[in-house]
N, C-alpha and C positions, 0 to 999 in steps of 0.2 A: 591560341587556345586559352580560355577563359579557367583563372584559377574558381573552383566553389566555394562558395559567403556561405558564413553559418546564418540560417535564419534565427535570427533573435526572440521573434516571437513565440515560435516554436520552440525555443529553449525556453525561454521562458514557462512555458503550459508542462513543458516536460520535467522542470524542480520543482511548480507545485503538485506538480503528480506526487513524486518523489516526498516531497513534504507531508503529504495525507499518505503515503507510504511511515513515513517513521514514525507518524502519533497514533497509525495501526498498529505498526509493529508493538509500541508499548502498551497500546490498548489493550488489547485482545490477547496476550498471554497475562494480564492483571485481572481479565474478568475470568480467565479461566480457571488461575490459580485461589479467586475468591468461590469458583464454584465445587471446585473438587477438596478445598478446604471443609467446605462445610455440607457434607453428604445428607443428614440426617434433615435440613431446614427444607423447605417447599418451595424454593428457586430453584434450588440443586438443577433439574434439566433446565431450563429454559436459563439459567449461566453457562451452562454448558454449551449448548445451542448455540447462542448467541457469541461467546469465544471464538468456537471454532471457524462460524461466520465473518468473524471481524478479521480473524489470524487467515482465511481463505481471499478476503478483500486487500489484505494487506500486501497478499502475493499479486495478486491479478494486478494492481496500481503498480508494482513494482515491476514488475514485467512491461506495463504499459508505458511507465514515465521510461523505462530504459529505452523501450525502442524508442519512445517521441525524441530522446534527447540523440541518439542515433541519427534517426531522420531527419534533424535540423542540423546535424555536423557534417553529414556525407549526402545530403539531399536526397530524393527518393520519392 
């Protein structure tokens, strides 16, 4: 019986997930707290919008680089 190799490459695709994971994670609560900061100026929605967006991407990467890094450790 064949022990299972993590594929490398696959790990590899799975940290830069994870990587554009963490500069959303900062992103996107920083455009959001500059939009709910300033209620009164004419960005105000479309900061807002666009936060929630960033902070919604930042989950989905996170979710995805988890499983890719998953599926290069236990194959699948």
């Amino acid at each position: 019986m064949e022990t299972p190799k993590t594929n490398k490459n696959l790990l590899v695709e799975g940290l830069k997930m994870m990587g554009i994971t963490l500069f959303l994670m900062f992103l996107g609560p920083l455009i959001l707290h500059a939009g709910f900061s300033n209620p009164e100026k004419p960005l105000y929605i479309p900061l807002i919008i666009t936060g929630v967006l960033i902070c919604s991407a930042a989950i989905y990467f996170g979710f995805k680089g988890i499983r890719t890094i998953m599926k290069s450790l236990f194959g699948g």
